[in-house]
C-alpha positions as CSV (number, residue, x, y, z in Angstrom):
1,X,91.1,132.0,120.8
2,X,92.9,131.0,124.0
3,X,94.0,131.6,127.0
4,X,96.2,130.7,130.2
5,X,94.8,129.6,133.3
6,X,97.5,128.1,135.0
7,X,100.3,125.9,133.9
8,X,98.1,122.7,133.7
9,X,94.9,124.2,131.1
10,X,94.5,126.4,128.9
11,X,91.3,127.9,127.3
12,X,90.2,127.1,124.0
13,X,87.2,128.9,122.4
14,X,85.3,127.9,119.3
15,X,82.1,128.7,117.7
16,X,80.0,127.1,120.2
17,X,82.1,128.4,123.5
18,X,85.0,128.2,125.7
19,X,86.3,124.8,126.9
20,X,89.2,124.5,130.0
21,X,92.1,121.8,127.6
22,X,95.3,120.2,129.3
23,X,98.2,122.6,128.6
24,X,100.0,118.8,127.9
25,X,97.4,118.3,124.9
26,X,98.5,118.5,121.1
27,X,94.6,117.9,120.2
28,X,92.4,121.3,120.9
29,X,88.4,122.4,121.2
30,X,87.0,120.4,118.8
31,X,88.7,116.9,119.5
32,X,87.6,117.6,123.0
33,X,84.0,118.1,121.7
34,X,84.4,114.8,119.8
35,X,85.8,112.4,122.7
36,X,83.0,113.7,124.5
37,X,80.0,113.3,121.9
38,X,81.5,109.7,120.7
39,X,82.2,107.2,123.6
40,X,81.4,104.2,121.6
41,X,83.8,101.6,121.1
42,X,87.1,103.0,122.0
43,X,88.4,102.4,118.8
44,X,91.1,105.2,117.9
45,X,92.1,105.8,114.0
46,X,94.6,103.1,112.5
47,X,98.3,104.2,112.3
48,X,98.3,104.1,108.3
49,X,95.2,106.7,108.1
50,X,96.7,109.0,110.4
51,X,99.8,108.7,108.0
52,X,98.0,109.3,105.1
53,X,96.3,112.4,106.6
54,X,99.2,113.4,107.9
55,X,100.9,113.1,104.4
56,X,98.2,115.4,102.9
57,X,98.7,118.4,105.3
58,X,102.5,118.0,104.7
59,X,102.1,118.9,101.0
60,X,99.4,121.1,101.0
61,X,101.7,122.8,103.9
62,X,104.4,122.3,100.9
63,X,102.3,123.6,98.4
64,X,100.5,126.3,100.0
65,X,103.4,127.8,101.3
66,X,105.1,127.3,98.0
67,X,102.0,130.0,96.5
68,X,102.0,131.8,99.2
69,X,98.3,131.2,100.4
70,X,100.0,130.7,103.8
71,X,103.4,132.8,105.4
72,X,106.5,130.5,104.3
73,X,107.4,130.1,108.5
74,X,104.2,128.6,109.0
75,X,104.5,126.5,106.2
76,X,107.8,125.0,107.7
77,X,106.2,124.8,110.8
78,X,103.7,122.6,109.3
79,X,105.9,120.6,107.5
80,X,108.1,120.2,110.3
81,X,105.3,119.1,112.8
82,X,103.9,116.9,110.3
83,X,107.4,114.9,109.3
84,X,107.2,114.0,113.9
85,X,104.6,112.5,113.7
86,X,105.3,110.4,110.4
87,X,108.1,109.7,112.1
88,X,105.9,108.2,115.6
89,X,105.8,110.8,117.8
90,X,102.3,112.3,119.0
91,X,100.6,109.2,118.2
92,X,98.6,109.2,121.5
93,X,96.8,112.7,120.5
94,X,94.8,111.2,117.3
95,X,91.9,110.4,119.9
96,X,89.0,110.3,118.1
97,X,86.7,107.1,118.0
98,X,86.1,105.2,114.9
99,X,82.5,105.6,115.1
100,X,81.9,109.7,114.6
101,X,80.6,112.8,113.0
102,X,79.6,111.9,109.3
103,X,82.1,112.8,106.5
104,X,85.3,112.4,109.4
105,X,85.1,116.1,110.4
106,X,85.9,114.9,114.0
107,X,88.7,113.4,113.2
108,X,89.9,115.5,110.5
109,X,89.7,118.4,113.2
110,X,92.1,116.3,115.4
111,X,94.7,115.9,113.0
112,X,94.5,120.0,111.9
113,X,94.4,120.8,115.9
114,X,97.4,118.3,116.5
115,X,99.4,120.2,113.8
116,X,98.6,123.4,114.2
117,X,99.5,122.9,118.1
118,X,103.1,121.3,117.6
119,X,103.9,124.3,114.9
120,X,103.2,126.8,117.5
121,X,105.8,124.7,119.6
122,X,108.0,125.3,117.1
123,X,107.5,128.6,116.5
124,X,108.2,129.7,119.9
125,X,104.7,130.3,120.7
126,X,102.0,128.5,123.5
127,X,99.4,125.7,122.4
128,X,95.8,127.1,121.6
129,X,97.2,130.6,120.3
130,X,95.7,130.4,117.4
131,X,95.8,133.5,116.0
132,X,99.3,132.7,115.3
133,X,99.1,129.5,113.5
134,X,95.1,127.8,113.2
135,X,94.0,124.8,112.6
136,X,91.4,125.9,110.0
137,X,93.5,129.2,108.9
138,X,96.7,127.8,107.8
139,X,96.9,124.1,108.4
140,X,93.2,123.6,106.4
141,X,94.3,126.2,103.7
142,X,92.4,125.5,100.8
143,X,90.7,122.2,102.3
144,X,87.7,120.4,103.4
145,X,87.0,117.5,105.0
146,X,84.9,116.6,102.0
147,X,87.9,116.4,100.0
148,X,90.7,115.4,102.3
149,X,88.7,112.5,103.9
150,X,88.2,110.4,100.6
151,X,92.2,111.6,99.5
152,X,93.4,109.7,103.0
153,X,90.8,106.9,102.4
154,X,92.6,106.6,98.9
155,X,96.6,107.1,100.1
156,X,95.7,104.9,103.5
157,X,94.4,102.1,101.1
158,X,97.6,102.4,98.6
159,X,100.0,102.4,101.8
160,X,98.2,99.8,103.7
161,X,99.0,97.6,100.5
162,X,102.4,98.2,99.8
163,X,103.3,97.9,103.8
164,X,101.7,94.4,104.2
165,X,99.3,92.5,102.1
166,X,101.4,92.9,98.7
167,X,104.6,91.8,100.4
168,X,102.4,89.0,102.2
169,X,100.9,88.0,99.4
170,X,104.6,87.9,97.2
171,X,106.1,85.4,100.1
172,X,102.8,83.0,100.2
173,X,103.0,82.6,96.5
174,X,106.8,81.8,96.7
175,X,106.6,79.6,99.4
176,X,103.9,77.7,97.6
177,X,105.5,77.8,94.6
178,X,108.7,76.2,96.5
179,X,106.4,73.4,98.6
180,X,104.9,72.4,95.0
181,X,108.3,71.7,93.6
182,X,108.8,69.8,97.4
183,X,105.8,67.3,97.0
184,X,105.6,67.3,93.5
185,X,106.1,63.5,93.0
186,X,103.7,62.9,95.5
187,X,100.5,61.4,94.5
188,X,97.2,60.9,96.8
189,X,94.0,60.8,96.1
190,X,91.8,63.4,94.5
191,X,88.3,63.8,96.5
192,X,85.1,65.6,94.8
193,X,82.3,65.7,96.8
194,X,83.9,64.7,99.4
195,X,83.8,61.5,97.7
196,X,87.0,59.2,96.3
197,X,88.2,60.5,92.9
198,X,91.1,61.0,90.5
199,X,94.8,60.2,91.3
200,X,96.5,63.8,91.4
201,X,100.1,65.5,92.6
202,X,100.1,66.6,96.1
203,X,102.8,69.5,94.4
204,X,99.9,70.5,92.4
205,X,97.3,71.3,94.7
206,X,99.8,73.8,96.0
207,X,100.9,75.0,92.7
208,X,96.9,75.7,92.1
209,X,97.1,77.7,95.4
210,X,99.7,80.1,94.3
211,X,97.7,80.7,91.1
212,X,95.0,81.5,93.1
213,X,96.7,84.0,94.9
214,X,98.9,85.3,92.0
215,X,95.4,85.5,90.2
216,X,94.0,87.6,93.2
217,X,96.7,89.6,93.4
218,X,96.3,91.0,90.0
219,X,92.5,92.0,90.3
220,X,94.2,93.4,93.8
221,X,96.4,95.3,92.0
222,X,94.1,96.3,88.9
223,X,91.1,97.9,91.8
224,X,93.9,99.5,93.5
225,X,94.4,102.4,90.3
226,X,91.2,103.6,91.4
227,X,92.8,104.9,94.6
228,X,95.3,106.8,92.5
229,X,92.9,109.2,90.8
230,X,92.3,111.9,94.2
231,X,89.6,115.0,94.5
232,X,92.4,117.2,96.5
233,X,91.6,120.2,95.3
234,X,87.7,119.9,95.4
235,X,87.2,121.9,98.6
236,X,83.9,122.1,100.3
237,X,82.2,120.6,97.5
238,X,83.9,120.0,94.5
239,X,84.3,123.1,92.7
240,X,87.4,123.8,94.5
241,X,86.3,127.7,96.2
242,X,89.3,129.1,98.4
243,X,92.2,127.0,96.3
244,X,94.9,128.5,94.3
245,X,93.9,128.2,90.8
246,X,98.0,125.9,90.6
247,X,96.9,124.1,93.8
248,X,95.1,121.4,92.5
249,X,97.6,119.9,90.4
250,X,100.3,120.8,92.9
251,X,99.3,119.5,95.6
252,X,98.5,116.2,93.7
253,X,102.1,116.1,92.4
254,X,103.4,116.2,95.4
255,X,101.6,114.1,97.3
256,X,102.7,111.5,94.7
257,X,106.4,112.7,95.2
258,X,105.6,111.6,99.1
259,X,104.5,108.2,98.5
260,X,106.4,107.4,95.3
261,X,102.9,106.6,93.1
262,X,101.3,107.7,89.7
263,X,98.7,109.6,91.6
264,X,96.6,111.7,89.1
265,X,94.1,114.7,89.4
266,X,90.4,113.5,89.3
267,X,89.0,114.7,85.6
268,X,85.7,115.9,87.5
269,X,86.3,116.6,91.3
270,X,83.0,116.5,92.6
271,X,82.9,113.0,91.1
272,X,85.4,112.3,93.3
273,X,84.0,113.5,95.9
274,X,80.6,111.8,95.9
275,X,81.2,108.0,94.6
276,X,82.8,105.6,96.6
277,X,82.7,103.4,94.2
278,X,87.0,103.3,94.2
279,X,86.7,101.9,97.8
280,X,84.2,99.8,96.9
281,X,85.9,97.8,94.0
282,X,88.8,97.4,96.2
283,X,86.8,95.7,99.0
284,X,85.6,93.3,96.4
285,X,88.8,92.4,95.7
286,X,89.6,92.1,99.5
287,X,86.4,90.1,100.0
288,X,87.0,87.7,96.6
289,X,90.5,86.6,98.0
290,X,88.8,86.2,101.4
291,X,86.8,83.8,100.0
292,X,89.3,81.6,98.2
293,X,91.6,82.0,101.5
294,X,88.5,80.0,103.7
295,X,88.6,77.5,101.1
296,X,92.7,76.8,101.2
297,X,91.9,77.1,104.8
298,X,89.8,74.3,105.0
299,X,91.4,72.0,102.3
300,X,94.9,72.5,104.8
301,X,92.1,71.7,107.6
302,X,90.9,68.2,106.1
303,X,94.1,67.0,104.5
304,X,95.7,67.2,108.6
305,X,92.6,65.9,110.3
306,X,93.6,62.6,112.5
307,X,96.0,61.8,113.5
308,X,94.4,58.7,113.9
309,X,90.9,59.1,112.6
310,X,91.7,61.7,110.0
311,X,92.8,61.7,106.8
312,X,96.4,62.8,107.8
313,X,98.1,63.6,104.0
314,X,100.0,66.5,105.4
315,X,101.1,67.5,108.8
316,X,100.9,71.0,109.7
317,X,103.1,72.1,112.2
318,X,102.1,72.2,115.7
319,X,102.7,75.8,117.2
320,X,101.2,75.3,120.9
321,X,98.7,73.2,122.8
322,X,95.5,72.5,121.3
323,X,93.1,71.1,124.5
324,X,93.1,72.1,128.2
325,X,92.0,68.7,129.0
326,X,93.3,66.0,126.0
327,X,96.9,66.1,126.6
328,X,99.4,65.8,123.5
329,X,96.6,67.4,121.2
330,X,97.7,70.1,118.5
331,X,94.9,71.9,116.3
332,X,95.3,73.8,112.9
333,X,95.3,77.1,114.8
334,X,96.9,78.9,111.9
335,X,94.8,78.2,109.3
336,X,91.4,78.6,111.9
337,X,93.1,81.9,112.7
338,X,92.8,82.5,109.1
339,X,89.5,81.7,107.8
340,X,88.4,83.9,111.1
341,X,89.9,86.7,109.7
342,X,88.5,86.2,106.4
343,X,85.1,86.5,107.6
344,X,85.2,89.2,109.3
345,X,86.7,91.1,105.8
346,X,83.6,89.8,104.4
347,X,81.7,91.4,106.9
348,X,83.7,94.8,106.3
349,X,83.0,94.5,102.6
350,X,79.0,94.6,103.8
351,X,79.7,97.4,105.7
352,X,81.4,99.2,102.9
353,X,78.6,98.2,100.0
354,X,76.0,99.9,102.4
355,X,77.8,102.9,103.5
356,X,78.7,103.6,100.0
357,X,75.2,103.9,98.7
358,X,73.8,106.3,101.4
359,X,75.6,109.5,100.8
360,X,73.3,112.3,99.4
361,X,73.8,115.3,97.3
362,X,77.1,116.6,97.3
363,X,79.0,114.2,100.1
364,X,78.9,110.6,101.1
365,X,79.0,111.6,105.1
366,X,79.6,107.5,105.8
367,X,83.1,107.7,104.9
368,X,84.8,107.3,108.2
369,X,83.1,103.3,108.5
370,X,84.6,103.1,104.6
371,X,88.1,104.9,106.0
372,X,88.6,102.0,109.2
373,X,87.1,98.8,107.1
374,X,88.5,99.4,104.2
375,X,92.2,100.1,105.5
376,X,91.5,97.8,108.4
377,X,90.5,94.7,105.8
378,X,93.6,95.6,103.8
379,X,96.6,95.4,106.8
380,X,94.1,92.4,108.6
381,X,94.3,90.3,105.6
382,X,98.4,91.2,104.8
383,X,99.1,90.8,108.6
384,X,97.5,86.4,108.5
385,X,98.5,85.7,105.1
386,X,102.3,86.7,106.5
387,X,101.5,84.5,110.2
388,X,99.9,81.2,107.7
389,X,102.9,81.7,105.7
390,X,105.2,81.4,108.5
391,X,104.0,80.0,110.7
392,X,102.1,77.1,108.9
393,X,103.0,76.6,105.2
394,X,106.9,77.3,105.3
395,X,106.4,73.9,107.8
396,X,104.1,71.8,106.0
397,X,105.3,68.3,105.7
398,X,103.8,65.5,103.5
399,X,103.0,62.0,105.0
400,X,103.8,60.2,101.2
401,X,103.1,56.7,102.4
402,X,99.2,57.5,103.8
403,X,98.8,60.1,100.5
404,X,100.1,56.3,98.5
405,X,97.6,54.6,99.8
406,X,95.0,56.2,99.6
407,X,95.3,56.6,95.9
408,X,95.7,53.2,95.3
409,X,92.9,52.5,97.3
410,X,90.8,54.9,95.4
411,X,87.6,53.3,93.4
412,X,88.0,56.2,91.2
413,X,90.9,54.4,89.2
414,X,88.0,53.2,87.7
415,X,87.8,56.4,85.3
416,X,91.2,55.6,83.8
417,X,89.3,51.8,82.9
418,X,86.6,53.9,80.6
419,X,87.9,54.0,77.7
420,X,88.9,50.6,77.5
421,X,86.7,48.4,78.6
422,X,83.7,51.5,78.7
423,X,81.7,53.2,81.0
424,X,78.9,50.7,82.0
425,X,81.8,47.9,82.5
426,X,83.5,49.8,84.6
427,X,80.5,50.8,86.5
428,X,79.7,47.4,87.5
429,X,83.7,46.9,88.0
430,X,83.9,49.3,90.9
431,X,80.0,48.1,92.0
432,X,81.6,44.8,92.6
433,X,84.9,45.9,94.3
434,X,83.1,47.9,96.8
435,X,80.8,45.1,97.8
436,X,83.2,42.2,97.8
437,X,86.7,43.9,98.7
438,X,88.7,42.9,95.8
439,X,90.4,45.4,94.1
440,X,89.8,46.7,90.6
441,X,92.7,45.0,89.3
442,X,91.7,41.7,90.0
443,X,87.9,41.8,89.1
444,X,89.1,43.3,85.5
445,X,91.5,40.3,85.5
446,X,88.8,37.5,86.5
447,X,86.1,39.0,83.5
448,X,88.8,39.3,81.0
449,X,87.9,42.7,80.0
450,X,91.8,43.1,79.9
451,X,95.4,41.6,80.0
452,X,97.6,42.0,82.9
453,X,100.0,44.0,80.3
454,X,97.2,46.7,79.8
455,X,96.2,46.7,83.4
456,X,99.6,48.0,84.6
457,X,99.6,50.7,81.9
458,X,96.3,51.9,82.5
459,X,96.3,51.9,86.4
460,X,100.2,53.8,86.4
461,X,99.6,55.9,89.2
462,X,102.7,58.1,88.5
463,X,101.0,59.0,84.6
464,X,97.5,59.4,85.6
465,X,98.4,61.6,87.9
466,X,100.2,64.2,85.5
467,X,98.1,67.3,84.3
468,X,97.7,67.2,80.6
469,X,100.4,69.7,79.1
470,X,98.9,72.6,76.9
471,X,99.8,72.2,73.1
């Protein structure tokens, strides 16, 4: 399999020849072959799938030295290698670009090759002796890349939401929750169409925020299951040829142990293998609070416009310059950031919807665009909503006298005149207003459609403003 040809290369032979390897290099032959085939955007796997990959070779290495499929000091070699690299070392040798051989062989390869390498290490042995521990052999006992591939999509997706965008999403809801309470007393005008309406609470517009995310997070939460059921144990193409008949279940059990989730045995494995429907759900989800983010994004955006010219409700805090050349200028940068982000999600969830549909037969061989969008989407989106939080909405103030006036300046008190004095009435009440400059009060006043008395109940700012309680 290999051989030395001085202390700086070894030899590395595979199915298709020999190749001359850096004697420094953890990755063997077949990474190699991949870094040379796919130069295309320099993008190397994410941190969080290498993790999950790595996780699944630590327990099959577990569970097949556990059944003895492989010799038990190979099986702690494994292990051993794999818990370094969990742990951040070797990162540089997972080398393979994004964009590569259908169903992630390439990479897949990498990852056994990296393993297999560092075991030999600690065995005692020389890199690229792979009669002594292999890549394929021992570290790939009773695996595919048809089956491991869509098992590290599924743990990479579950890890990439419990690391960032559930905690993200936890502190945005609280800290929304906490500016609600803040402005709660503070009423400004509500705006449909872009157009004057409604007296409302500035506290609730951020309390309707927080539901929205709380909301998201739950549909969030309900797609992520699907990532729980795994097709470990498939093999090559579903019917699990080469496993221990215990493996499947095993090997499921304690990959659950690893990451501390319900993760279940897939009731038909080639199922499993084939639909990517899981990841797909999931990207909904990703792409449905994407869109509702945009929309917060821009609402923050409006209700800071000015200062002068703008309708400047709220002040968003200024985190650095905003112009080269208008001097004491400060932009929304956080929230601009954001809606950024959000779109390209939405682009990933394309990506993802066609992907998903062009696998045939036995294996969807798209899965590596899946595996780096769908992760990618998930630690994007938990990595802004964490920055807006901090750095913008922990710091939003409310300009209360400018939010005042704008409410009471509002034709669209008018509404509250309806049922008194009825719709056409108070049609022609807010025609008027608008065309002479008096205000509603006064015209209602002038036509005696009502007494001062009534007037000042009606047009209470303070109760008009309060969202009807549920009975």
């Amino acid at each position: 399999m290999t051989q030395q040809i001085d202390s700086e290369y070894r030899i590395e032979r595979d199915s298709m020849g020999d190749r001359q390897i850096a004697s420094s290099l953890y990755y063997g032959i077949q990474t190699l072959r991949a870094t040379e085939n796919f130069p295309i955007s320099g993008i190397k796997p994410l941190a969080t799938y290498v993790d999950a990959c790595i996780l699944i070779k630590k327990a099959t290495g577990i569970v097949n030295g556990e059944l003895g499929c492989i010799p038990q000091e190979i099986s702690q070699a494994i292990i051993q290698a794999a818990d370094e690299v969990l742990a951040g070392k070797f990162r540089d040798q997972f080398v393979v670009d994004v964009y590569q051989a259908g169903a992630g062989t390439s990479h897949h390869m990498n990852v056994n090759e990296v393993l297999a390498n560092r075991a030999l290490e600690i065995l005692g042995d020389e890199k690229g002796n792979y009669k002594r521990v292999s890549p394929n052999d021992h570290v790939n006992y009773g695996q595919s890349t048809n089956d491991v591939i869509p098992t590290a999509i599924r743990i990479g997706g579950l890890l990439a939401l419990s690391r960032t965008l559930h905690p993200a999403l936890e502190t945005a809801i609280a800290t929304l929750e906490a500016k609600a309470t803040e402005f709660q007393d503070i009423v400004r005008s509500g705006r449909t169409h872009m157009q004057d309406a409604v007296p409302v609470r500035l506290g609730e517009n951020f309390r309707a925020w927080a539901q929205i995310l709380t909301e998201h997070q739950n549909r969030i939460y309900a797609a992520s299951g699907d990532l729980m059921i795994l097709g470990l144990g498939g093999s090559a193409a579903g019917t699990g040829m080469n496993t221990h008949p215990q493996y499947r279940a095993r090997v499921v059990a304690t990959l659950a142990e690893l990451i501390n989730s319900p993760l279940q045995p897939a009731p038909h494995l080639m199922a499993a293998m084939q639909s990517m429907a899981p990841f797909v759900n999931v990207s909904g989800a990703l792409r449905n609070i994407a869109q509702d983010l945009v929309k917060i994004s821009h609402d923050l955006r409006l209700m800071d416009s000015g200062p002068k010219t703008g309708l400047k409700e709220i002040q968003l805090p200024p985190v650095q310059p905003g112009s080269s050349i208008m001097p004491g200028k400060y932009n929304p940068v956080m929230v601009e950031m954001t809606s950024m982000v959000c779109f390209q999600v939405m682009g990933y969830d394309s990506a993802i919807a066609l992907a998903a549909q062009a696998g045939q037969l036995e294996l969807n061989v798209m899965m590596p665009l899946i595996a780096y969008n769908l992760i990618h989407s998930i630690e994007i989106l938990g990595n802004t909503i964490a920055a807006l939080t901090q750095r913008c909405i922990q710091g939003i103030t409310a300009n209360q006298e400018r939010c005042l006036a704008y409410a009471e300046g509002s034709l669209a008190l008018v509404t509250a005149l309806n049922t008194h004095i009825g719709y056409l009435n108070a049609a022609s009440v807010a025609k008027e207003s608008l065309e002479t400059g008096k205000s509603l009060r006064q015209i209602v006043l002038e036509k005696g459609l009502m007494s001062e008395a009534e007037l000042a109940e009606v047009l209470n700012l303070e109760q008009m403003s309060q969202i009807v309680p549920l009975e």
